[in-house]
C-alpha positions in Angstrom: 275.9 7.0 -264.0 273.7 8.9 -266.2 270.3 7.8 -264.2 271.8 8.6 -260.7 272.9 12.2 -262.0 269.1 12.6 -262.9 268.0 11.1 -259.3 270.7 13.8 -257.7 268.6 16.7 -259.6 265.7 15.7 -258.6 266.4 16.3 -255.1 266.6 20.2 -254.5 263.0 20.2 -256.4 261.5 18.0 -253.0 263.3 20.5 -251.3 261.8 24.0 -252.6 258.6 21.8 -252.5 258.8 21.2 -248.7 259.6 25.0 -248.5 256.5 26.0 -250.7 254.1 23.7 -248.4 255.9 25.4 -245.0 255.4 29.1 -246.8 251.7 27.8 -247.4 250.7 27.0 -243.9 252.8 30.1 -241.9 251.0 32.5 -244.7 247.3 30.7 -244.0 247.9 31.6 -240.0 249.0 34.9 -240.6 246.3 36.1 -242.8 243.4 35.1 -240.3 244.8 36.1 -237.1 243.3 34.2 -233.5 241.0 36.0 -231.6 242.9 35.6 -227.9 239.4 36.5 -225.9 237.4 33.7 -227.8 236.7 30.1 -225.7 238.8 27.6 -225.6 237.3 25.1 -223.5 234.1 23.4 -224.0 231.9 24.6 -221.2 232.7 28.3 -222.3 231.7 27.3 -225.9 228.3 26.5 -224.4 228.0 29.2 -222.4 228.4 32.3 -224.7 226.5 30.1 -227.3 223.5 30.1 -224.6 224.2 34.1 -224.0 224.6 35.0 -228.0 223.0 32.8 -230.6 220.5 34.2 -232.6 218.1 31.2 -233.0 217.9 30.6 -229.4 216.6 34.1 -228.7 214.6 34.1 -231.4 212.8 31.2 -230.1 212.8 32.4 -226.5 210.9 35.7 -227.7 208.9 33.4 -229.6 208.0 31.1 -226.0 207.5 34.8 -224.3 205.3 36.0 -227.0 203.0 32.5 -225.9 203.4 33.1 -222.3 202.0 37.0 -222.6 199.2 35.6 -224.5 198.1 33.7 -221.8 196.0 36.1 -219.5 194.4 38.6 -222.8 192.8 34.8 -223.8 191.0 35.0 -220.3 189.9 38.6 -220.2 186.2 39.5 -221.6 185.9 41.8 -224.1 185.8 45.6 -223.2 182.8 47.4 -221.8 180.9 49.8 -224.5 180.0 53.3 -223.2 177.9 54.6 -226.0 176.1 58.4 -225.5 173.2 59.8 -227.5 172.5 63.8 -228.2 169.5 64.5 -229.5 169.4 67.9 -231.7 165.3 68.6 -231.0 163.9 67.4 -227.3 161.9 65.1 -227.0 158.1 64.3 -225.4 159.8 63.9 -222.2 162.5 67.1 -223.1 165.3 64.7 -222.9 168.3 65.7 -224.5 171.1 63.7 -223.1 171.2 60.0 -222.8 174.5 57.3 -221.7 174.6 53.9 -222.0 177.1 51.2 -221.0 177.4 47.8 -222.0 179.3 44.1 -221.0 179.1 41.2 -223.6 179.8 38.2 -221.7 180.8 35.0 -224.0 178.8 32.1 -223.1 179.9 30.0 -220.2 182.8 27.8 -220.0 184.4 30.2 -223.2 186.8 31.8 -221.4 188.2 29.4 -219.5 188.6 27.1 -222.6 190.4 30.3 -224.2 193.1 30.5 -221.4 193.2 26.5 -221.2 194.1 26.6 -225.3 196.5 29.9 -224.5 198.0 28.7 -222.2 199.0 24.8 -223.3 200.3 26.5 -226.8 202.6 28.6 -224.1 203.8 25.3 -223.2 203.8 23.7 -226.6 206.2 27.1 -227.2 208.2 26.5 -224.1 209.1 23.0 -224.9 210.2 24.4 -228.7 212.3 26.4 -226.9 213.6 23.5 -224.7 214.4 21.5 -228.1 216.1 24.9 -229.8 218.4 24.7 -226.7 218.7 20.7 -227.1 219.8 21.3 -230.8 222.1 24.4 -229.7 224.1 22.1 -227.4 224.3 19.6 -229.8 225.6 21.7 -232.7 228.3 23.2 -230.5 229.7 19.9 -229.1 230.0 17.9 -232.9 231.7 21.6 -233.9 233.8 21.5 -231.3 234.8 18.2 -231.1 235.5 18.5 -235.0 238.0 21.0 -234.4 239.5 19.1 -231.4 239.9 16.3 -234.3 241.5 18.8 -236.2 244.0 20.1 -233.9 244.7 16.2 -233.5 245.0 15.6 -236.4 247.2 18.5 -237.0 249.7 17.4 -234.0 249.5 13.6 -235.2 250.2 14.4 -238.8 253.5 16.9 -237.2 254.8 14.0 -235.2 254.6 11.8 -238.1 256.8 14.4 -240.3 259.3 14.7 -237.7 259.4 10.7 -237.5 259.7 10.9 -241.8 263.0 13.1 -241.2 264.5 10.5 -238.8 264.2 8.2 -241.3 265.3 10.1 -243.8 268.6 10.9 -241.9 268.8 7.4 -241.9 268.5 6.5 -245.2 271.3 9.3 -246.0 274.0 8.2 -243.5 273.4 4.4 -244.7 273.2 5.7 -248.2 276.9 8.0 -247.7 278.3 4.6 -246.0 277.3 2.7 -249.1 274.6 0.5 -246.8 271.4 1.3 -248.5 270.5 2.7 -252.4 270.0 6.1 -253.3 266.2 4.9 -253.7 265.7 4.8 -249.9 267.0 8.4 -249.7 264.4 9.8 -252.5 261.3 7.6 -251.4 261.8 9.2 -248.1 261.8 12.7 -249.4 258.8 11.6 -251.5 257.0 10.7 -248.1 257.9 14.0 -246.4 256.8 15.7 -249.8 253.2 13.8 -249.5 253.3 14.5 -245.9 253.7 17.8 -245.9 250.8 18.4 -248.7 248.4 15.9 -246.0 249.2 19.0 -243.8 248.9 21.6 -245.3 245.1 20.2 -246.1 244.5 20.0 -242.9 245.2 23.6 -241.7 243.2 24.8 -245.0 240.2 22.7 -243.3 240.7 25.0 -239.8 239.4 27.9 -241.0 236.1 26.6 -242.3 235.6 25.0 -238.9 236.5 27.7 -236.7 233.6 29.9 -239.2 230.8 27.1 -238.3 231.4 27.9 -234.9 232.1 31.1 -235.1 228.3 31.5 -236.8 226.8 29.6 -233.5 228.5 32.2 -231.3 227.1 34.7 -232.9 230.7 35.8 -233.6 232.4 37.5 -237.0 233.6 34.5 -239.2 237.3 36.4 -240.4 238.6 35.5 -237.3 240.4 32.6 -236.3 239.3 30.6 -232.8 242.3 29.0 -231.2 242.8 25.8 -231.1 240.2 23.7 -228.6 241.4 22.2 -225.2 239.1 19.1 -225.0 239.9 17.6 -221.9 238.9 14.8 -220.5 236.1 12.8 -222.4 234.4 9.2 -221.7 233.1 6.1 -223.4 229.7 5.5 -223.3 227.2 2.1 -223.9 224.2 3.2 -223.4 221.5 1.2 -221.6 219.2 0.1 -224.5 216.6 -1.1 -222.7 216.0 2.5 -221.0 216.3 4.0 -224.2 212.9 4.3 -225.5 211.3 5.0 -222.2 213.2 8.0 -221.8 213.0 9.1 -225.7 209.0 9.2 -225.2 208.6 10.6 -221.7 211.5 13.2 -222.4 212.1 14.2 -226.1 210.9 17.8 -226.0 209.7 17.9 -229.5 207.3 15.2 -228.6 206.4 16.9 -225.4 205.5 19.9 -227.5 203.6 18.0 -229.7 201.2 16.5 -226.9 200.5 20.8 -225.9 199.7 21.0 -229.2 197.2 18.4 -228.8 196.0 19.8 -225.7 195.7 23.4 -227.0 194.1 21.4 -230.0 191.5 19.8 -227.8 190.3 23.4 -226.4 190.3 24.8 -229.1 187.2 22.3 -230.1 185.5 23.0 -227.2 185.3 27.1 -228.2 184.3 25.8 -231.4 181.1 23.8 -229.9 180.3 26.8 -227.6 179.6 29.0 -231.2 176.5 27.1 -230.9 175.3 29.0 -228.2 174.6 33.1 -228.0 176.7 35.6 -226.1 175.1 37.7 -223.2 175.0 41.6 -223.2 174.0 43.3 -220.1 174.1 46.8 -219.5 172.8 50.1 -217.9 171.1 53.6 -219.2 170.4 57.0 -218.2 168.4 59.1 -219.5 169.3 63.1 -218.4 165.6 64.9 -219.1 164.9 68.4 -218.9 162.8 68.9 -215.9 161.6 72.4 -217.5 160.4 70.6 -220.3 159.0 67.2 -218.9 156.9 68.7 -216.5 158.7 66.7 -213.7 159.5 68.0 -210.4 162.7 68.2 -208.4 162.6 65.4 -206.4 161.8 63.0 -209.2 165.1 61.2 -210.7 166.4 60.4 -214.3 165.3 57.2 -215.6 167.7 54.2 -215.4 167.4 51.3 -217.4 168.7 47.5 -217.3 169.4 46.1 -221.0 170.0 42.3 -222.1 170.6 41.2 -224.8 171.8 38.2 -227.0 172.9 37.1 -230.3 171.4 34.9 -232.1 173.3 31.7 -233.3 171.1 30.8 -236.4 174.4 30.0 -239.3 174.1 26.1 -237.7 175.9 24.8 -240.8 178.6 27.4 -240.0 179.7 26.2 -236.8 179.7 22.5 -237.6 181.8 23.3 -240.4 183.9 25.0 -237.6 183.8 21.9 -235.2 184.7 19.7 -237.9 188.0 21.9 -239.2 189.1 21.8 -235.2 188.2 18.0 -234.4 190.1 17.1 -237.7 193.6 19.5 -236.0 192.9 17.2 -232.7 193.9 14.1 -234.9 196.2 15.9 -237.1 198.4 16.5 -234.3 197.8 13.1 -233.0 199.0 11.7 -236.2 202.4 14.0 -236.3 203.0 12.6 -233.2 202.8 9.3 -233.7 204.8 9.5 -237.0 207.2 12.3 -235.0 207.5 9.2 -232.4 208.4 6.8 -234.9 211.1 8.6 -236.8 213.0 9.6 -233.6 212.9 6.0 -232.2 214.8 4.9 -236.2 217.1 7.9 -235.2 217.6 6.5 -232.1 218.4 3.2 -233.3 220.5 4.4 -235.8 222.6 6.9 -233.5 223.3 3.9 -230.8 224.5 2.0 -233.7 227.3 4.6 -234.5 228.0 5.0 -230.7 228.4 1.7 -229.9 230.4 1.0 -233.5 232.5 4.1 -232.4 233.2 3.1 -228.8 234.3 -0.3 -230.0 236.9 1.1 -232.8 237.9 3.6 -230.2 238.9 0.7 -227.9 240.1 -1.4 -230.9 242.8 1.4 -231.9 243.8 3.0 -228.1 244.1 -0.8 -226.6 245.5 -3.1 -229.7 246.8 -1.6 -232.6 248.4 1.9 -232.3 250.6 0.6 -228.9 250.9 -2.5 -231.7 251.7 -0.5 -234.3 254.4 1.5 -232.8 255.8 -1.5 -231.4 256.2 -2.1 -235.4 257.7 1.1 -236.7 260.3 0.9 -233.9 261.2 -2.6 -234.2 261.4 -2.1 -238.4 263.5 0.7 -237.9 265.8 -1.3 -236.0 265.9 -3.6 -238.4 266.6 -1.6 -240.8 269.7 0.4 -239.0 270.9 -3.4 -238.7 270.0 -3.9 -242.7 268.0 -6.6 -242.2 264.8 -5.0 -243.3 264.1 -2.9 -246.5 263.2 0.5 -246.3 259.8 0.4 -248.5 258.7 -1.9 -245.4 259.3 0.5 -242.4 258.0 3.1 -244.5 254.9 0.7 -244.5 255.6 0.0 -240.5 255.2 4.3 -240.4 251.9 4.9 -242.3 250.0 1.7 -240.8 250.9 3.9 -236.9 249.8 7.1 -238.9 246.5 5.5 -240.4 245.4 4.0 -236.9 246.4 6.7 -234.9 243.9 9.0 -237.2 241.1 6.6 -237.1 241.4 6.6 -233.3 241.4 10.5 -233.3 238.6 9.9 -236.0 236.3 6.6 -234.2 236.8 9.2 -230.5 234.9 12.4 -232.4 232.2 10.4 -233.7 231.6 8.7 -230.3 231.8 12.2 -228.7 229.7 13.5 -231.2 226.8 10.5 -231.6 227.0 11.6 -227.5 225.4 14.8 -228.4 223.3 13.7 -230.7 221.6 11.2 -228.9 221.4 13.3 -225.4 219.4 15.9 -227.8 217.3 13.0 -228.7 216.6 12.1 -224.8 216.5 15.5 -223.6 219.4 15.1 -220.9 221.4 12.5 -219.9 222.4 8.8 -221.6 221.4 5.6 -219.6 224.4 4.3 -219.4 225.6 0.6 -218.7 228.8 1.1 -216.7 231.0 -1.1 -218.2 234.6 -0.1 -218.8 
């Protein structure tokens, strides 16, 4: 008598529990109230992420600044206009004298200028491509986390209203004298439990709705509604193609090879140091006829200058041939080891895609529709007493556990997706099996 007055206590305290987790999760959406303008779907998510991140315009002035840079690399150097006074005349009673003068680099220079310009423009352009690449990425594995959350929010609701059923079970079989007390208070345990596994949940919404509020470019107090995924799709991706398109594709790689280009030209203005620059250029001499003894019809002398510099530090330029031969296979090297690491990301990204697709067809195809199968024909069993209640309470987390790892196995298939289109640079080979 004395134990089952103690179990009967212990019931209002599962109660006010339940209430304090229900107060918890009402108070956490009230405090950070949804922004109703902000996207829900996942095609407006990329769109004001395009319009408003930060990174991506910075590196899109950074591209700009490469591309404006193109045509100064190709333009000589401005003419000199120089112009002499002399205080006391001269012999020839000149007083005034103008000169104006072209340096001309040596040939081939400025052409290898706006060949090294303009390959780092596309060097900067392909950055930009990859900044884009990364964008997109980031905003489909944020977004598809929150989808999991929302999921995993609705999943985890459907299994607390299931936990009451059952616990309205437990009492009428319990006030009938068919079941223990026991089954009544383990089921109030589980909704106890349940409830706290929610309650976690919602706490993780605001942290994710901040991560992608940060790529929009939007404040990070304010709560995004919940995301509509839509319709998504498996994908095996065609191995074979794989590598292929990861070299001829992968932006960052494509930026590298400018580099190398850029590189390249950059060894050819270093060679030309080794020969002079040209100068020409005109003077006029303004004499005082008075003076000079010269008559009217006699003009102002005009003279044509040249001149050169003369390349005589040798050691100098070698020095400066070497220091841009040794970028050429710098940049060569970064490649290669830039091509090696993204082909062991590769691999290691179609691993979790195709170890993602085949738990995602595992759980949707076998054993949640298995699963339920269970918890409905344990609770039968157990209306009819011919099952205990510790095992349909094992019946109902076994359909909760798989139906999260579906939720769970789907995101990380959607989100190695991303990850591995990023790598590519646009679409996945795919095999086109169901």
């Amino acid at each position: 008598m004395h134990s089952n007055k103690n179990q009967t206590s212990a019931l209002p305290i599962i109660f006010q529990a339940a209430i304090v987790f229900s107060v918890l999760i009402s108070s956490a959406d009230s405090i950070f109230a949804e922004d109703p303008n902000a996207p829900v779907y996942l095609k407006d998510y990329l769109q004001e992420a395009a319009a408003k991140n930060a990174g991506l315009q910075s590196a899109y002035e950074q591209w700009r600044s490469a591309m404006l840079a193109v045509r100064p690399a190709g333009t000589p150097e401005d003419p000199k206009l120089e112009y002499d006074y002399f205080i006391r005349d001269t012999s020839m009673g000149d007083r005034h004298r103008l000169r104006i003068m072209q340096m001309l680099p040596w040939f081939g220079t400025l052409e290898a200028r706006t060949d090294a310009a303009s390959a780092a423009a596309k060097a900067a352009g392909q950055r930009y491509q990859a900044e884009y690449l990364d964008l997109v990425r980031r905003v489909k594995q944020s977004f598809y986390e929150y989808s999991y959350l929302a999921n995993a929010v609705r999943i985890a609701q459907a299994n607390l209203d299931l936990l009451r059923s059952f616990e309205q079970v437990a009492q009428s079989r319990y006030r009938v004298a068919a079941a223990a007390q026991a089954d009544v208070i383990r089921a109030q345990i589980e909704l106890a439990e349940m409830e706290d596994a929610l309650v976690s949940v919602e706490q993780m919404r605001r942290p994710a709705s901040a991560e992608l509020c940060a790529i929009l470019n939007r404040p990070t107090d304010v709560l995004l509604p919940w995301p509509v995924c839509g319709q998504t799709s498996l994908i095996r991706p065609d191995v074979g193609k794989i590598s292929q398109q990861l070299a001829q594709s992968n932006p960052e790689l494509k930026a590298i090879r400018f580099d190398a280009v850029s590189a390249r030209h950059e060894a050819d203005l270093a060679d030309k140091r080794f020969y002079p620059n040209i100068d020409l250029g005109v003077e006029w001499m303004f004499l005082n006829r008075d003076q000079s003894g010269m008559s009217g019809n006699d003009h102002d002398p005009v003279a044509l200058m040249f001149s050169i510099n003369l390349p005589i530090w040798q050691d100098s330029y070698r020095d400066k041939v070497g220091q841009a031969r040794s970028q050429v296979v710098r940049i060569r090297r970064q490649e290669q080891q830039k091509t090696n690491d993204l082909s062991a990301e590769a691999a290691r990204t179609i691993y979790d895609l195709e170890d993602s697709w085949r738990k995602t067809v595992l759980y949707s195809s076998i054993l949640i529709p298995k699963a339920r199968q269970m918890v409905q024909v344990s609770e039968d069993a157990y209306r009819s007493g011919s099952l205990d209640f510790l095992r349909l309470l094992d019946a109902q987390r076994k359909q909760l556990m798989y139906e999260l790892a579906y939720e769970r196995s789907l995101t990380t298939h959607l989100q190695q997706q991303a990850r591995l289109e990023q790598l590519l640079g646009g679409k996945i080979p795919d095999t086109n099996q169901p």
